[in-house]
Structures are given as structure tokens and as C-alpha cells.
BAFI-3210 file (N, C-alpha, C; in Angstrom, 3 decimals, decimal comma, padded with zeros to 6 digits):
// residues 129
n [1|2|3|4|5|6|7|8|9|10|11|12|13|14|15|16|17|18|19|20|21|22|23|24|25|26|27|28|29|30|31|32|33|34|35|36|37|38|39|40|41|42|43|44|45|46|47|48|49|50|51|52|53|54|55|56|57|58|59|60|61|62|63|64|65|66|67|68|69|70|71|72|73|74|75|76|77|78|79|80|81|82|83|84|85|86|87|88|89|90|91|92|93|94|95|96|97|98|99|100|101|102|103|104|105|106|107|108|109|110|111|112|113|114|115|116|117|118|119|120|121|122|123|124|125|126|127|128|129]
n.u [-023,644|-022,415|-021,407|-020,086|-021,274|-021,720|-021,639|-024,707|-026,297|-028,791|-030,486|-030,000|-031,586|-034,291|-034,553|-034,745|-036,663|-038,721|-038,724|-038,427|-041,351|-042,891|-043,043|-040,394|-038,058|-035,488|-034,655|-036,098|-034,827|-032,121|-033,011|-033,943|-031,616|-030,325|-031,671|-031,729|-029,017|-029,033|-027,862|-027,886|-030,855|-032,756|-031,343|-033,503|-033,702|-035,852|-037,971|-036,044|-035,945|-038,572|-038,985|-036,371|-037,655|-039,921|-038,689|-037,061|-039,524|-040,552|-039,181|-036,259|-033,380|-030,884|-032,266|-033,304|-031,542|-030,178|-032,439|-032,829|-030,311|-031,160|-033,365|-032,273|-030,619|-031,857|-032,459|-033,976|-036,507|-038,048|-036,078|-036,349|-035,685|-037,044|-038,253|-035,948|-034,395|-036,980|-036,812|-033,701|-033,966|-035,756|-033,693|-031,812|-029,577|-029,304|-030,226|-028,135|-027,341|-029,673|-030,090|-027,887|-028,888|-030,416|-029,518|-029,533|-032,062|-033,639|-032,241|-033,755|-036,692|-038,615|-041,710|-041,444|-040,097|-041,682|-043,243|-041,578|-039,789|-042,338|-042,366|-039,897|-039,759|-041,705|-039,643|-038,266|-039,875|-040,311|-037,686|-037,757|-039,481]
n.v [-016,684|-015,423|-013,334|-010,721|-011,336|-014,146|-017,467|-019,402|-021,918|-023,205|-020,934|-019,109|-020,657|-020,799|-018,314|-017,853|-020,006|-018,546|-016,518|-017,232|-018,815|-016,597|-015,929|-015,211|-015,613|-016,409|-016,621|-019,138|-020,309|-020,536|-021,906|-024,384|-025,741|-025,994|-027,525|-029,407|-030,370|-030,853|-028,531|-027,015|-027,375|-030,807|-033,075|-033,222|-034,477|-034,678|-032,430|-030,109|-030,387|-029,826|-027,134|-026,164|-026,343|-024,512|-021,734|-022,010|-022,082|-019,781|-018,093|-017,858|-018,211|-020,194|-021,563|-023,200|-024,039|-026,124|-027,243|-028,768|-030,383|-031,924|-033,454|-034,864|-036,824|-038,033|-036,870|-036,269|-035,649|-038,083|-039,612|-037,589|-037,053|-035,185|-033,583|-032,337|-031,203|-029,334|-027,443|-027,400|-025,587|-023,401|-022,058|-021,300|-018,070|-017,107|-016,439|-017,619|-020,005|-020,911|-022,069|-023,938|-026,310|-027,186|-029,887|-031,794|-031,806|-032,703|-035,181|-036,599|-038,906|-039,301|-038,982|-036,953|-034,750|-032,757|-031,523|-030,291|-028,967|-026,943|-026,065|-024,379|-022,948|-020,823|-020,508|-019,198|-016,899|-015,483|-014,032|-012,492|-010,696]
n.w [-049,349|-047,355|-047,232|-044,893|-042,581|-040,666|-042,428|-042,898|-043,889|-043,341|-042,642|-044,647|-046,794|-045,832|-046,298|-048,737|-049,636|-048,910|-050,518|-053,362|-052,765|-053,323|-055,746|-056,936|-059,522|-059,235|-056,671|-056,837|-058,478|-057,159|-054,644|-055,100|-055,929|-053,421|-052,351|-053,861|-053,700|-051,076|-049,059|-046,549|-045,799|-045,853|-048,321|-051,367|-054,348|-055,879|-054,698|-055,106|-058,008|-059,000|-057,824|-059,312|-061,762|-061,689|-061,354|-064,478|-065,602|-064,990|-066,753|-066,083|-067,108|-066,571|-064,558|-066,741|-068,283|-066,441|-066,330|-068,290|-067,824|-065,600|-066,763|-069,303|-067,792|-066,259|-063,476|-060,404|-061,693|-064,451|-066,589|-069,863|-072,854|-074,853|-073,318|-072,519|-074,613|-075,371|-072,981|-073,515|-076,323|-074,625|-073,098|-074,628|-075,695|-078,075|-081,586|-083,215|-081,182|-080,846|-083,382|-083,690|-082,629|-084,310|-085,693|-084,120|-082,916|-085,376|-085,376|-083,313|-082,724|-085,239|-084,189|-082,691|-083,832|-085,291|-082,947|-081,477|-083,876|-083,797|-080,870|-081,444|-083,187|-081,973|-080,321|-081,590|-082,660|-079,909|-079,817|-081,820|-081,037]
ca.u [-022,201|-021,659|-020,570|-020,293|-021,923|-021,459|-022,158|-025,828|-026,955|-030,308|-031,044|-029,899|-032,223|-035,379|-034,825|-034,858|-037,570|-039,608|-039,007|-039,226|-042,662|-043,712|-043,028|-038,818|-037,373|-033,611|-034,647|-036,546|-033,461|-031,696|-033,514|-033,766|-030,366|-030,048|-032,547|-031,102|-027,338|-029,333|-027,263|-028,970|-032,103|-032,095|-031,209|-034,258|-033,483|-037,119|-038,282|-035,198|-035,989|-039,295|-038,368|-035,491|-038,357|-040,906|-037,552|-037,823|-040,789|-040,570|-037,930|-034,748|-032,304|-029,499|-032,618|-033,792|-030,332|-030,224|-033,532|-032,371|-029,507|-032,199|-034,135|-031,174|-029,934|-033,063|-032,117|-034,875|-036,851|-037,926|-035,571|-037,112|-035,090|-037,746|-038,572|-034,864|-034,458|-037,521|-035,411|-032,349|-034,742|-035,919|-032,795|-031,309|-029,761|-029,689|-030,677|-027,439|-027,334|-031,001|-029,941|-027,161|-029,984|-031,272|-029,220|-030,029|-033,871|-033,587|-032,120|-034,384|-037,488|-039,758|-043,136|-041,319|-039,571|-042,719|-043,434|-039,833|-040,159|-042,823|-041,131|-038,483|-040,245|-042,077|-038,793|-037,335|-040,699|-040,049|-036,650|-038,135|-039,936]
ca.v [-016,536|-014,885|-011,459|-009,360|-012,142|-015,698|-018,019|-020,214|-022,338|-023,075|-019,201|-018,832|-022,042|-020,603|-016,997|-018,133|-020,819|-017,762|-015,386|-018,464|-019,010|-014,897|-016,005|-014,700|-016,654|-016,219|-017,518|-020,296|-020,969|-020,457|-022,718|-025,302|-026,323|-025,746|-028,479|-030,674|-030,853|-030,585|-027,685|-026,077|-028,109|-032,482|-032,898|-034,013|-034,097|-034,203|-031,382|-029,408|-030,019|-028,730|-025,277|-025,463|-025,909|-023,496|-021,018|-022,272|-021,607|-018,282|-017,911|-018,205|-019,313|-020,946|-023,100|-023,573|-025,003|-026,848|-028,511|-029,695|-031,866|-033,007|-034,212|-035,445|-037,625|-038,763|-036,627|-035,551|-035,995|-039,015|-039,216|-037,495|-036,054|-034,539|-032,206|-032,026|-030,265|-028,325|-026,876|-026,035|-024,567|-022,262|-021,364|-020,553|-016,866|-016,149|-017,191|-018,577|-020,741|-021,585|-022,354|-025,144|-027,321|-027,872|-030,950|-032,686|-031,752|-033,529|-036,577|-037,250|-039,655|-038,827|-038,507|-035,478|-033,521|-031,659|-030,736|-029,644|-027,459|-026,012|-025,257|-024,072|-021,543|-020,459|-019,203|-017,456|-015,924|-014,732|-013,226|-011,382|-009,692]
ca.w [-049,420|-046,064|-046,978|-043,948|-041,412|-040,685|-043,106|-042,612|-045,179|-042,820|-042,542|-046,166|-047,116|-045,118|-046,705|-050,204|-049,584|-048,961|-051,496|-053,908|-052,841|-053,420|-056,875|-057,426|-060,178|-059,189|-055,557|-056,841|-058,823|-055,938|-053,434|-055,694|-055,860|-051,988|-051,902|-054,408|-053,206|-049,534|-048,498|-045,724|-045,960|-045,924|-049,859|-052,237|-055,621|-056,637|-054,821|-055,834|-059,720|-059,204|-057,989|-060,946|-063,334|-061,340|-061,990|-065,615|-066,687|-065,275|-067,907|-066,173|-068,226|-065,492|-064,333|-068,005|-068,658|-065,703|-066,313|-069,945|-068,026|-065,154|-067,707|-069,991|-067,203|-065,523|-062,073|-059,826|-062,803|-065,493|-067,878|-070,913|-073,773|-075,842|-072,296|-072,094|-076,177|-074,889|-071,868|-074,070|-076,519|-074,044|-072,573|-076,254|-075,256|-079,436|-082,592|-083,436|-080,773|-081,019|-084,662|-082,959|-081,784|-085,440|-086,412|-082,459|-083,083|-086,529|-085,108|-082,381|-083,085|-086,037|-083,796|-081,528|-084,234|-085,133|-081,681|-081,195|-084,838|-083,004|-079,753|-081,794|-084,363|-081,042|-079,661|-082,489|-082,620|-078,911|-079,966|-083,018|-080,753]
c.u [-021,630|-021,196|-021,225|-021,016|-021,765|-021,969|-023,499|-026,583|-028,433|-031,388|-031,265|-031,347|-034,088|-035,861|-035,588|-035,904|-038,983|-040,031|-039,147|-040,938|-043,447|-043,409|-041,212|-038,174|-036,359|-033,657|-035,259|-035,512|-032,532|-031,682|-033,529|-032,555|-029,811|-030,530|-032,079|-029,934|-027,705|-028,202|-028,108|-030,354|-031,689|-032,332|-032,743|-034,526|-034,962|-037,493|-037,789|-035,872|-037,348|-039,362|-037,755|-037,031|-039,433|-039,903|-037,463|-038,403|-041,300|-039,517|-036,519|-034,189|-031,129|-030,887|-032,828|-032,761|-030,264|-031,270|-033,128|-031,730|-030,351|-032,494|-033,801|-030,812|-030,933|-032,766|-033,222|-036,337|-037,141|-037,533|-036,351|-036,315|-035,919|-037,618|-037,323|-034,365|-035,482|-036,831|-034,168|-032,941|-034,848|-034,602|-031,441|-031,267|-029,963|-030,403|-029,537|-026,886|-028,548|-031,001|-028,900|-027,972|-030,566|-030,834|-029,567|-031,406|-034,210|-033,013|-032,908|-035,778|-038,758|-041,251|-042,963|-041,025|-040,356|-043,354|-042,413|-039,603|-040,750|-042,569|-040,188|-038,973|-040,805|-041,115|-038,260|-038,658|-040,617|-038,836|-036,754|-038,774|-039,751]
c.v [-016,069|-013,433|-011,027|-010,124|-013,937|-016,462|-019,114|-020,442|-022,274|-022,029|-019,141|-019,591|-021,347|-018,791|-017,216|-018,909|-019,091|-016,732|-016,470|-018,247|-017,782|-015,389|-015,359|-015,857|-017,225|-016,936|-018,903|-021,359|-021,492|-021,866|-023,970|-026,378|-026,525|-027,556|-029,746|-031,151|-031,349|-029,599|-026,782|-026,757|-029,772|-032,422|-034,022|-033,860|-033,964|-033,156|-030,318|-029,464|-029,629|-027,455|-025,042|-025,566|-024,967|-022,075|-021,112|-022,006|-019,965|-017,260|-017,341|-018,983|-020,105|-022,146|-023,900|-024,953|-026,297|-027,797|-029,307|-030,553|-032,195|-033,745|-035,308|-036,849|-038,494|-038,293|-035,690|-035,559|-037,483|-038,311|-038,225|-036,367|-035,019|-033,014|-031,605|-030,659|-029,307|-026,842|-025,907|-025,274|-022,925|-021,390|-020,443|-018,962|-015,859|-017,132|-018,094|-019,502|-021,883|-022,357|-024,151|-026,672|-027,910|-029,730|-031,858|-032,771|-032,841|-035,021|-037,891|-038,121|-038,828|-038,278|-037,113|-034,710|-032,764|-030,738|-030,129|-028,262|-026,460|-025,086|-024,186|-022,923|-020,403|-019,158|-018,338|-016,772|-014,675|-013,671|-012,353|-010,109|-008,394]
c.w [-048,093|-045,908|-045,816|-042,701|-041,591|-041,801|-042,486|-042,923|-044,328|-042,725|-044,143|-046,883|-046,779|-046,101|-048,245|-050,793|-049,897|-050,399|-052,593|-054,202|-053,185|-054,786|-057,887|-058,317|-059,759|-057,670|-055,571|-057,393|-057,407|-054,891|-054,289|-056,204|-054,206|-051,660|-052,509|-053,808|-051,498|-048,354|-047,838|-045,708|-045,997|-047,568|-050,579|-053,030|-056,301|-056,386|-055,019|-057,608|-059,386|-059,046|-058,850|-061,879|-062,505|-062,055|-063,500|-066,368|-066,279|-066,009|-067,479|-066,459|-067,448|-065,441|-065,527|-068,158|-067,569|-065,336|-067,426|-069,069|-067,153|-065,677|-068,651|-069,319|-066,236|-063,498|-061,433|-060,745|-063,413|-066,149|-068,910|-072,148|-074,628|-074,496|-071,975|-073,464|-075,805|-074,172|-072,441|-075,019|-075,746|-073,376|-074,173|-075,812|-077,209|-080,484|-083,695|-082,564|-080,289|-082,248|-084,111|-083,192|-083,155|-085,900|-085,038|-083,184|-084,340|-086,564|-084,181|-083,517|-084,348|-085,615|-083,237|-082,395|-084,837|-083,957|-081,048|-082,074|-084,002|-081,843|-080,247|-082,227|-082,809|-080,526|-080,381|-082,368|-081,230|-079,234|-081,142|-082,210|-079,485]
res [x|x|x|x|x|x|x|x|x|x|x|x|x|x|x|x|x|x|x|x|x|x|x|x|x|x|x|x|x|x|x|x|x|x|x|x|x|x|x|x|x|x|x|x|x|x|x|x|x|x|x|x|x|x|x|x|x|x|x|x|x|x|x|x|x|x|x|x|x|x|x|x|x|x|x|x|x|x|x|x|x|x|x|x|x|x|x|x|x|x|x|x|x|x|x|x|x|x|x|x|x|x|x|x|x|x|x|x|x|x|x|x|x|x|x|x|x|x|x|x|x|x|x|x|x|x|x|x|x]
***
């Protein structure tokens, strides 16, 4: 953002790359969009969505969400809706909006919506506990 010193996505881009790689969710988030839009870095939507889902699966919920529409829309990513219902799954902040997702999950293809249940029971189990 610049507070208090020039703005410089390349600096910014290089900082965030780093702490990223030490394992920081919020910078992997971070850098991962840097990389996609190519702000501060040359833009490459693939290796942008892998930092959003490295971010992800270390259970931030901004990339979470933001991998569902990757995935949704086939960006940076193959298409894939099932990994996309996964995604908003995980990013589900309650159990009535984890609840939402039931009549989607129930429309998708008969072979996935057992592996989706599963996903699903999974996370309320996380929020029980």
C-alpha cells in the first residue's frame, strides 16, 4: 500500500514472495494475486493460483474463496467444479452458511455427491470442534 514510503510493487512482490515461501498464509495469499494480476512481478495466472491454493490449504479463507471461483471458471487452473464446491466448503465461515451449499452439492453429478457429503460432514466436524 505505501504507507509512510513510496509505493513498489517489485519490492512489495519480492518481500511477500519470501515470507510466502517461510510458509505465511496471508503472504502466500498475498503474493499470489501479485502474481496473477502481474502486479509487481510479469503476471502468471498459473503460478499465482498455486500460491492461492498453497494459502488455501493452509486454511485461509480469502484464498479458499478465491480458489472456489479459479476453479469455477477454469482460471489459472482446469476448470473443475467438484474442486471448486470443495473450496467453498472449506471456506464456509459457519454452519449456516456451510448449510447453503446443501441444495448445489445435491445437484451436482451423482458419482461426486458422496465425496462432497464427505467433505462436507468433515467440515462441520471441524467447527464442532
Amino acid at each position: 500500500e505505501g504507507r509512510g514510503i513510496e509505493k513498489n510493487g517489485e519490492q512489495a512482490a519480492q518481500w511477500l514472495a519470501k515470507a510466502a515461501a517461510q510458509g505465511h498464509a496471508d503472504a502466500a495469499l498475498e503474493y499470489g494475486v501479485l502474481v496473477f494480476r502481474g502486479e509487481g512481478v510479469e503476471s502468471n495466472e498459473e503460478i499465482g493460483a498455486k500460491w492461492l491454493l498453497i494459502a488455501a490449504r493452509r486454511g485461509n479463507a480469502v484464498a479458499q474463496n478465491r480458489m472456489a471461483r479459479l476453479y469455477a471458471f477454469g482460471k489459472g487452473v482446469a476448470a473443475d467444479p467438484v474442486e471448486a464446491m470443495k473450496a467453498r466448503i472449506a471456506a464456509a465461515p459457519t454452519k449456516a452458511e456451510l448449510a447453503l451449499l446443501i441444495p448445489e452439492i445435491k445437484a451436482m453429478a451423482p458419482e461426486v455427491v458422496a465425496e462432497l457429503r464427505a467433505v462436507y460432514t468433515d467440515r462441520q466436524k471441524e467447527m464442532d470442534s
